[in-house]
N, C-alpha and C positions, 0 to 999 in steps of 0.2 A: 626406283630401285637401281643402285649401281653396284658393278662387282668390281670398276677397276681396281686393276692391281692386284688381286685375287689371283692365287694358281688354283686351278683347276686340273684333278690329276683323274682320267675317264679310263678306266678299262675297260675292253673291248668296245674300244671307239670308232673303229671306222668306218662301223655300217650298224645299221638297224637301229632299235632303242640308244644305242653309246651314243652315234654320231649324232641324233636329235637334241641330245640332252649336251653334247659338248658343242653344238650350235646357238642351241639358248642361250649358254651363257656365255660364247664366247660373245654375244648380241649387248650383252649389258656388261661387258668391260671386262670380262675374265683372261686370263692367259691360259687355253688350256694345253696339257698334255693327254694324247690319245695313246694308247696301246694296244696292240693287237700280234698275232702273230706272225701275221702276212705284209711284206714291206710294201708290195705292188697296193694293197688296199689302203694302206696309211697313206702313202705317196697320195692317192687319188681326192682323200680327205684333206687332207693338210694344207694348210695355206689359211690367211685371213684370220691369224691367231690359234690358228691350231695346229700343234707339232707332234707330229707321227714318231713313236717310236717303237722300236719289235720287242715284245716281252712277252714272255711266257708263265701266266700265274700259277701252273703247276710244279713250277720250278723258285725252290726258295731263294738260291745264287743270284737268278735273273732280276727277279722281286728287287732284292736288296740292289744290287749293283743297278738299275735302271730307273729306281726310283728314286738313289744317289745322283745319279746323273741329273734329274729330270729339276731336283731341288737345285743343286749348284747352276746351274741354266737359267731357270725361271725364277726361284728362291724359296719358300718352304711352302708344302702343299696347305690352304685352308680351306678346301673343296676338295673331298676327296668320294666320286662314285666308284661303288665295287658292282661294276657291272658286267664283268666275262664270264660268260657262261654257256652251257649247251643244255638242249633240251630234245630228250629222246625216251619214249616211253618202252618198256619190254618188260613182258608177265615173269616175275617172280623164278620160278622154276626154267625160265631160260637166259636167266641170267647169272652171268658167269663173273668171277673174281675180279677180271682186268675192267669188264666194263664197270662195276661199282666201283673202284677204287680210281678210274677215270672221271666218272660224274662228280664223285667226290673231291677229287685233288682240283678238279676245274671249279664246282659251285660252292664249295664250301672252304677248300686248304686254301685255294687261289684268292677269297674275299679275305677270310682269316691273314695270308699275306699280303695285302695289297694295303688293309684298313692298319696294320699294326706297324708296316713301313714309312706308309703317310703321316703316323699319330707322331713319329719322332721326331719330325718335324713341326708338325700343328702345335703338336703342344708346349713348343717355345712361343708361340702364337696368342695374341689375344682373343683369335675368335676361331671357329671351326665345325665346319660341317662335314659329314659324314653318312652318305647316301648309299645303303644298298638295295639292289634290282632283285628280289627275290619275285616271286609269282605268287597266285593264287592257292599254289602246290603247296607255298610256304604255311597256308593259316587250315587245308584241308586237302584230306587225301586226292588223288587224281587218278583215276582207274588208268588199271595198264602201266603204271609208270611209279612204281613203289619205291624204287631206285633216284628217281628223281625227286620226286614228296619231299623222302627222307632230307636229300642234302639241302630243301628248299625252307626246310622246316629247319634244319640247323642254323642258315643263314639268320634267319627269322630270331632264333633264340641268340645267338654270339649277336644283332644287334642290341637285344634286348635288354642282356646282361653287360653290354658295353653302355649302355645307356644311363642302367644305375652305377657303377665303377663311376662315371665322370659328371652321376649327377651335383648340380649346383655351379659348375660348372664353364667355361664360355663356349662348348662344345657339345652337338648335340649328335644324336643317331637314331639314325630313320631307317625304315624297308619299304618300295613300295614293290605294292602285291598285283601286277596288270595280268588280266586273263590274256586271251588270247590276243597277239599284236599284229599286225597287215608288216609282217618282215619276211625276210629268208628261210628262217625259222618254220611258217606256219608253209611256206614251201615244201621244204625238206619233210615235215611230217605232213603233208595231205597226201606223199607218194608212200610214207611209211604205214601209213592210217590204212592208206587202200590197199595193203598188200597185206597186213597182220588182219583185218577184217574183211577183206575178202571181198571188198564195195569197190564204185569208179570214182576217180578223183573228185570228179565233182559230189560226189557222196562227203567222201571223205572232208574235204576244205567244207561243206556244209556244215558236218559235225562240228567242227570247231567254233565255226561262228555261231551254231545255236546253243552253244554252252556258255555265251558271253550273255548274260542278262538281256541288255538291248537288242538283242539278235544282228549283230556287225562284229565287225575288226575293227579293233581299236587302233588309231594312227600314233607311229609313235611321238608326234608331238603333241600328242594327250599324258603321254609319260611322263615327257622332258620336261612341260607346264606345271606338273606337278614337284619336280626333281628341281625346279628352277624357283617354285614356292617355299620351298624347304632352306634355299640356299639365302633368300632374302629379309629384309628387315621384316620383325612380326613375327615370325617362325618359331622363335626363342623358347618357347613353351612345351614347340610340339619338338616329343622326343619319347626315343623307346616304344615309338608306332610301326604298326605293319596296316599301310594303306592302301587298302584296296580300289583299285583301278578297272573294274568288271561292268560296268553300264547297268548294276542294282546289287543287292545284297548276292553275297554268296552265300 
């Protein structure tokens, strides 16, 4: 498998699941382009084919004008993952306006622009992939976090229905769906977990892991393997899936 010459365009690449998957391929010849919000964490990432830049997917202006940039640099994206996202669970009745339309503008407005910026490019292109990081949230509800579900199940469907729009095609589109991942993420919520239920961290980061099938965390270059399968020869077929990444049936 080679990707040289390939641009690679990762959102939220400079840590966790992004930067696994824009290590893969930067490994089999890709050019990639990382984004995130924070310069000091791209700075830290970049190097060795990977170029940091600051964008913000909640914001449509940045989207375009940074993805502009990223094409004129490298040349037109044919690897494009929508992976910037946040994940934070909160009950129904205490959640308010700002955070929904935050979760949303980040997991779902943010993929919506990220995948429709890169396609204007791709699709002067002969070939094109198109990889988004939706979760397990995406294919079934997730207690406590109906807020998130929702935008992960959106993701889920805009691949879906982007899948047939370009079937036949030399472009394809994928979701993969990873339970719980060993990142920052499952940090930030073992403190969250232990204070809305009222359990000790170690409770809490327990709970996550035995909701993963295999009873682990999954490392994120169990993602990227699969993110870096999609992107090579063979793949051609698979399209308009949501792949579950959970260590057995969900």
């Amino acid at each position: 498998m080679s990707l040289d010459g390939k641009h690679a365009l990762v959102t939220g690449g400079g840590s966790g699941i992004g930067l696994a998957i824009a290590r893969a391929l930067v490994a089999q010849g890709a050019r990639v382009t990382i984004t995130g919000r924070r310069q000091a964490t791209l700075d830290a990432a970049a190097g060795d084919g990977l170029f940091g830049l600051v964008m913000d997917v909640r914001n449509e202006d940045d989207v375009v004008e940074r993805t502009a940039e990223a094409v004129a640099a490298r040349g037109p994206i044919q690897i494009c993952v929508a992976n910037a996202g946040i994940a934070e669970g909160r009950a129904l009745h205490k959640t308010d306006l700002d955070f929904w339309r935050n979760m949303m503008a980040t997991n779902l407005d943010g993929a919506f622009l990220t995948i429709r910026e890169a396609l204007a490019s791709m699709r002067q292109t002969d070939w094109g992939r198109v990889i988004a990081v939706s979760s397990i949230a995406g294919l079934r509800g997730l207690q406590g976090a109906a807020c998130y579900t929702a935008s992960k199940h959106g993701l889920v469907g805009l691949i879906r229905a982007l899948s047939e729009d370009y079937l036949g095609k030399p472009i394809t589109f994928n979701a993969l769906c990873p339970a719980y991942v060993d990142t920052d993420i499952v940090v930030r919520n073992t403190a969250s977990i232990s204070e809305r239920a009222g359990v000790s961290a170690e409770k809490a980061r327990a709970m996550m892991v035995s909701a993963n099938r295999h009873r682990r965390l999954i490392a994120p270059e169990e993602v990227a393997a699969a993110a870096l399968w999609l992107a090579s020869d063979g793949s051609e077929s698979v399209n308009g899936q949501a792949i579950e990444i959970a260590g057995g049936q969900m």
